[in-house]
C-alpha positions as CSV (number, residue, x, y, z in Angstrom):
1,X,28.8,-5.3,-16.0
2,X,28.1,-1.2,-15.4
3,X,25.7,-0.3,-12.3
4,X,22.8,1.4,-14.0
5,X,22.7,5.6,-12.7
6,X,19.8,6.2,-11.0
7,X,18.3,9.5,-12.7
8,X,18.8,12.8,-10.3
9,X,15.4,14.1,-11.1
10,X,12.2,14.3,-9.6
11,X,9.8,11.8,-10.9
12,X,6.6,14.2,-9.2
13,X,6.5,18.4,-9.6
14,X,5.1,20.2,-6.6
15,X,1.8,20.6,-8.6
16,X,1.7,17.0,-7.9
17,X,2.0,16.9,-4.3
18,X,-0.1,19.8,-3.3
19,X,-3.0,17.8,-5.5
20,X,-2.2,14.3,-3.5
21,X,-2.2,16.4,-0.4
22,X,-5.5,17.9,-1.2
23,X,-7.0,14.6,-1.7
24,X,-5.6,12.8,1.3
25,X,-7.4,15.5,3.4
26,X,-10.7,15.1,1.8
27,X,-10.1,11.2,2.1
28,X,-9.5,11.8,5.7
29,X,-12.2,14.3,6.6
30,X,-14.7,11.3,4.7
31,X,-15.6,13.7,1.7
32,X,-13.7,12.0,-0.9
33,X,-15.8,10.3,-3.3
34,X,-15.0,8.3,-7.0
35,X,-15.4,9.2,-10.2
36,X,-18.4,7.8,-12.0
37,X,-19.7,5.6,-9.0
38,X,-19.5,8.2,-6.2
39,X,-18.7,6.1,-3.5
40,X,-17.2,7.4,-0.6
41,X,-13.2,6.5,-0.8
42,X,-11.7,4.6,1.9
43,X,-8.2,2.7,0.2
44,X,-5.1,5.2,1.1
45,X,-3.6,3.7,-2.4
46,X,-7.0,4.5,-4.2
47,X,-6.7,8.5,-2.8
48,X,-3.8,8.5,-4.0
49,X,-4.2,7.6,-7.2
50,X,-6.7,10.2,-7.6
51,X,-4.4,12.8,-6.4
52,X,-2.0,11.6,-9.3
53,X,-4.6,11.4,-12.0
54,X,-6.3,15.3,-11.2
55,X,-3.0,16.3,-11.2
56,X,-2.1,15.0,-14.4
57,X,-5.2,16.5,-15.6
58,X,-4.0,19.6,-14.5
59,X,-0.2,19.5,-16.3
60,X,1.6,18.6,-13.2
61,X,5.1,16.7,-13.7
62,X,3.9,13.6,-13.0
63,X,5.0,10.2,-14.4
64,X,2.9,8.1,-17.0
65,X,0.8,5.7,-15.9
66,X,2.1,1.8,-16.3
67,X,0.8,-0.3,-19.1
68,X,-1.5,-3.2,-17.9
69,X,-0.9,-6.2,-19.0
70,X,-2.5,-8.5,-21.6
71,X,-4.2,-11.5,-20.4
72,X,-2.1,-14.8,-21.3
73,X,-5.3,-16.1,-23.1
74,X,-5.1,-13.3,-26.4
75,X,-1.4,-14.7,-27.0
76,X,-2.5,-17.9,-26.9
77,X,-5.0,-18.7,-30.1
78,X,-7.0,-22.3,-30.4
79,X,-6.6,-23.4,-34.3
């Protein structure tokens, strides 16, 4: 069995990582709120998520978002 090569390139442009730090400073100074809710944000993960998703918005290299995945009940169907 071959080791699997890791890929050399950057998963996230710079464009990305000026965004995330953008939003990590507004999550820290307590101005960051959420989209349609407009809570204030307080989950480091959620900020950062954010970051991602503007940035995307924006055309920044950043990698598609995972597939969720389908409940176990649709696969299972009652006759």
């Amino acid at each position: 069995m071959a080791a699997k090569k890791k890929s050399s390139a950057k998963k996230y442009g710079p464009k990305a990582g000026k965004k995330v730090e953008k939003v990590m400073r507004e999550k820290k100074s307590g101005t960051l709120k959420s989209g349609r809710s407009g809570k204030k944000v307080t989950s480091r993960k959620q900020a950062i998520a954010i970051g991602l998703s503007e940035a995307r918005k924006a055309g920044a290299k950043v990698p598609k978002k995972k597939a969720a995945k389908k409940s176990a009940k649709k696969s299972s169907k009652k006759k």
